[in-house]
N, C-alpha and C positions, 0 to 999 in steps of 0.2 A: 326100448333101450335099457340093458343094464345099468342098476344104480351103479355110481363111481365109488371103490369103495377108498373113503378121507380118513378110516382109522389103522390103517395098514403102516401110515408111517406118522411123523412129528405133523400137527397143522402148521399150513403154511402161512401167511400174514394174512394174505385176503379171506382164509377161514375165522383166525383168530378176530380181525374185522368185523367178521358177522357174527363174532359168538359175543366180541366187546361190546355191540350194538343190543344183543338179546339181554346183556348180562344188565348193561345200563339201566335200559326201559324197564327192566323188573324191577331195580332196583327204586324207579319213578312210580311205579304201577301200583306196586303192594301196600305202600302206608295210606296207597287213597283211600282202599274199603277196609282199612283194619276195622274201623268205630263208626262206620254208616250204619243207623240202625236199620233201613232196609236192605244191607246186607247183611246174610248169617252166613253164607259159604264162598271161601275164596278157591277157584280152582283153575290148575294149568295144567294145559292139555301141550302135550308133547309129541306130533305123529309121527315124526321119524328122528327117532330117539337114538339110535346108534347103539353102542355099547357104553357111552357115559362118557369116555375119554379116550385120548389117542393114545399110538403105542408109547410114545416117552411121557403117558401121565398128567397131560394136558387136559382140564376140566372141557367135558361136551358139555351138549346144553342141558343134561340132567344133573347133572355136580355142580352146576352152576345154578340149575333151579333151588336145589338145596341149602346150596350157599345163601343164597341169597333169601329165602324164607328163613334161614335159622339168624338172619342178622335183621330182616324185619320185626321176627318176634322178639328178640333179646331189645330192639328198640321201643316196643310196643309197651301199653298199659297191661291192666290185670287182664279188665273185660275185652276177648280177641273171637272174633269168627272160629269157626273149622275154616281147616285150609285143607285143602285136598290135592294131590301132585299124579296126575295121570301121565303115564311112559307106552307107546308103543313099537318095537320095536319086531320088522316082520322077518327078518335072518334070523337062523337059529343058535347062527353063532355067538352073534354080538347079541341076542337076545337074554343069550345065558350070562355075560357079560354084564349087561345091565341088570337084569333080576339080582347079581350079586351085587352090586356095586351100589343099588338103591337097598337092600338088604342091611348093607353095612350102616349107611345113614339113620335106619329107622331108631336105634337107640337113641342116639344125639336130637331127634325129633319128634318124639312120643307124640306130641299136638297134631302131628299130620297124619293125615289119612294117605297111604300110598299103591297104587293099582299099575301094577304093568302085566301088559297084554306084546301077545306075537300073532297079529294078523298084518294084515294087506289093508291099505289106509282107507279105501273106502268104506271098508266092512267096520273097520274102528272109529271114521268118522259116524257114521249113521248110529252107531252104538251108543258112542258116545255123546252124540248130539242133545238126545233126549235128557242125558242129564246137567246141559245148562240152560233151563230155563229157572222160574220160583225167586228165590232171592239170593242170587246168585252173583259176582262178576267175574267174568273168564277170560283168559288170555292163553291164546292159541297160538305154537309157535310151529309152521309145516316148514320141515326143512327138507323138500321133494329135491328129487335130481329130474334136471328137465323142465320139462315145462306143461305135463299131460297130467294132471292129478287135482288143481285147483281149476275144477271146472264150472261154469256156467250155476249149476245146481247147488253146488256146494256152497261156493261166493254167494249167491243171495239167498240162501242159507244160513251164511255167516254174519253178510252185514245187518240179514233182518235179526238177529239176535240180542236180547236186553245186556245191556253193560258186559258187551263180548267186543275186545279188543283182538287184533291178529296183527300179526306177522309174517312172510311167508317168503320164501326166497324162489327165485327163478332163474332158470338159465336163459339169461337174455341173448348171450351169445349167439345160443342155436337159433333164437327169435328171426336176428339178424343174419344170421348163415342159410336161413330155408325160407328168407321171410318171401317169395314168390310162388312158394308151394300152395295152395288153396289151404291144406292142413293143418298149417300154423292159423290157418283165423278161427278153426273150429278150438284152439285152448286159449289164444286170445286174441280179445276183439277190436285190435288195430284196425283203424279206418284208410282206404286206403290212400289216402292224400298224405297219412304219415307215414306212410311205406317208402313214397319216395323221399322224405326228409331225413329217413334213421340211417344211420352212420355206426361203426363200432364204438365209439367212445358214445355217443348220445343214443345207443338203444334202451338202455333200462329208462331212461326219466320218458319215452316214448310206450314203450311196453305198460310201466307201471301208470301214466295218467289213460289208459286205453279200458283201464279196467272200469274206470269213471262209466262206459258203459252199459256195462250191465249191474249196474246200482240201482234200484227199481224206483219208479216216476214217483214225485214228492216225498222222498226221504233221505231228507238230510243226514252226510255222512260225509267223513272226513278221509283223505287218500294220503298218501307221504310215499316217500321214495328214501334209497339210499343204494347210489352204485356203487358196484366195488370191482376193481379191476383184479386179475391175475393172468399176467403174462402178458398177452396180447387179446385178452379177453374177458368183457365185462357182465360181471350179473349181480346181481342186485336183490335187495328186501324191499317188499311191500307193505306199507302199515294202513291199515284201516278201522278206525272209530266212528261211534254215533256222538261224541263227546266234543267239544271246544277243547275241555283238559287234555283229554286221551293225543288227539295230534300237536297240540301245544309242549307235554311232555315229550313226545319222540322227535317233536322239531327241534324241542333244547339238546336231546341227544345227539341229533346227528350231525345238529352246528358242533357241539362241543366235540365231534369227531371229523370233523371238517367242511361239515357244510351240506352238498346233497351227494356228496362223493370221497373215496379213499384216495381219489386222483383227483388232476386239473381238468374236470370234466370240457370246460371253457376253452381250455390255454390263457387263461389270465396272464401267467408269470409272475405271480402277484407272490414276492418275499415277503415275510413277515419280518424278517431280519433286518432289512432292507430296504424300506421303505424310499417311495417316489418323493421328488421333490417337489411335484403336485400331487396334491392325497386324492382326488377325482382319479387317477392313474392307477389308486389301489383299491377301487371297490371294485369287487369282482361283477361279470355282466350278469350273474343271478338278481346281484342286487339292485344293481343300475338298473338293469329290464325290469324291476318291481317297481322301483322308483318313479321310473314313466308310468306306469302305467295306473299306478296307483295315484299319481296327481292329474293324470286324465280323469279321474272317475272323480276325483271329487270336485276338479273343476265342471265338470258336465252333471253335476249333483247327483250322480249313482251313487255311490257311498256320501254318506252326511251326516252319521254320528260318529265318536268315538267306539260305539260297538260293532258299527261297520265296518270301521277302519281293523278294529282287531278281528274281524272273522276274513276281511278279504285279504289280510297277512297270512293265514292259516290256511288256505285255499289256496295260495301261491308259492305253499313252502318253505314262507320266512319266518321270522321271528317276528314278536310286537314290538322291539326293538327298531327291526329297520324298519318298519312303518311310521315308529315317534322320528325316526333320524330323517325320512323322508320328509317327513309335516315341517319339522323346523326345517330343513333345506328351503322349502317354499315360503316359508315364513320370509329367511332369509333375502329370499331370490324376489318379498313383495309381491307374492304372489297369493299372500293372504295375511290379514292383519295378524299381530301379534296375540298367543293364546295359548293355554296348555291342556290338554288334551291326556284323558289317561288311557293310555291304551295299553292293556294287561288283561288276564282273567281274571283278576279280583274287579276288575272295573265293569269288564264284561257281563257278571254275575248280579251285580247291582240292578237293583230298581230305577234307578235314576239313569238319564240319556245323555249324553253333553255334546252336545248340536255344535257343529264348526261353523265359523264363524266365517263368515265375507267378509269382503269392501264394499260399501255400502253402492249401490249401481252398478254392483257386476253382475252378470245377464246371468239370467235363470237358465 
């Protein structure tokens, strides 16, 4: 299938959407390894790079990569990594577009190293691959059309990767439009009991927890989601970390962009304006379905520290926020003695455990 080409005219919201998403998380991403001494090279790999911007001058995610390193360094101390900014881009139009456009930047950025390439993504991933291993942290942003390019090889390829962050977008749409073709399970690996659950508004949050599959046996690794509608059609980014931070940071993102969607993924109805005259009526059911389900586990003592409590927030796609708002609920509801509980990654990072607390004869 022909790539769509999104730079022929102005981006539309649901673009701007996933560029405000990419623009965020870098923004989160870059002060972590400025002064890790076991990092020395920060690098972002860009595979389908575009031309840089659209036709009325609207920053792509390469002018927005730039942006945003020139205002981490101006933040930064003296002592700063190499930062290295990889673009590929396989049209030769929008190729020469970008070549220009990252060209212009390099004055205003002397500290960055900058590489743009015009191949075909596979041949630029495997290229490129080799160069993030050593002391390194990466953040990969695939912005494919479709859904045939993050394959099988590549993904666990990516997640085995040391302090390599991604991003990737997919047309979940089409997921949903062929999802009966056998073909769709060879780019991804929807099971099929959730074939008959997916729906047009709930195919990305189905598409992207499917990936969870081919994540290889004992290694721990973190999934997120973020759908986005246009028109009458949704698709979505996919984030993946080996880190507590790395999905902690993009959950803060995409709450603070709405949560796990640019729409009412739910139908909550839920006004911020407006509020219910019973506030149970305004937690949307992302959070309420967390809420059960996370006070099943700790009354069945599956989770039963504080750093459980914060990794099974982060595996659900919330915040450690509604995890603490959950615990007091139970508190409240006497369904567990009065206590406080820190539930954060600064908490999480600690050496120390803080065990939740019973009533004294409630059944093991």
């Amino acid at each position: 299938m022909p790539r769509q080409n999104l730079h022929d005219k102005p981006f539309d919201e649901s673009t701007k959407d996933k560029l405000d998403l990419y623009r965020e998380y870098l923004r989160e991403w870059l002060p972590v390894f400025m002064h890790l001494p076991f990092v020395d090279t920060i690098q972002i790999f860009d595979f389908f790079a575009g031309p840089g911007a659209d036709l009325a001058g609207n920053p792509g995610s390469p002018v927005i990569t730039c942006d945003e390193v020139r205002s981490a360094l101006l933040a930064g101390k003296d002592q700063q990594p190499k930062i290295k900014a990889y673009f590929n881009e396989y049209k030769e139009d929008k190729y020469r577009e970008l070549s220009a456009r990252i060209d212009r930047q390099r004055d205003s950025l002397p500290q960055v190293k900058f590489t743009t390439m015009q191949n075909d993504f596979h041949s630029a991933f495997w290229q490129w691959e080799l160069l993030m291993h050593g002391k390194t942290a990466n953040l990969l942003f695939l912005d494919q059309s479709g859904v045939q390019h993050i394959t099988k090889p590549i993904f666990q390829t990516i997640v085995q990767l040391p302090r390599t962050d991604f991003i990737f977008f997919i047309s979940s749409a089409m997921v949903n439009r062929f999802k009966n073709l056998p073909e769709i399970r060879t780019h991804v690996p929807i099971a099929e009991e959730d074939l008959s659950q997916m729906n047009g508004d709930n195919v990305h949050r189905i598409v992207a927890k499917a990936y969870s599959r081919w994540i290889p046996d004992r290694l721990e690794y973190y999934l997120g989601s973020y759908s986005i509608k246009k028109g009458a059609n949704v698709y979505g980014l996919v984030f993946g970390s080996h880190h507590p931070l790395g999905i902690d940071k993009f959950l803060t993102v995409a709450w603070k962009l709405g949560g796990e969607a640019n729409f009412d993924i739910d139908k909550d109805g839920i006004d911020p304006n407006q509020p219910s005259l019973f506030p149970e009526y305004d937690i949307p059911q992302k959070i309420s379905g967390f809420e059960k389900e996370l006070e099943a586990a700790i009354l069945e003592r599956r989770v039963s520290t504080n750093k459980d409590v914060y990794i099974f927030a982060l595996q659900n796609g919330v915040l450690s926020k509604h995890a603490k708002n959950a615990i007091n609920r139970m508190i409240k509801a006497g369904k567990l003695p009065p206590q406080s509980l820190h539930v954060t990654y600064d908490a999480w990072k600690k050496s120390s455990v803080e065990t939740i607390q019973y009533f004294e004869g409630m059944q093991q």
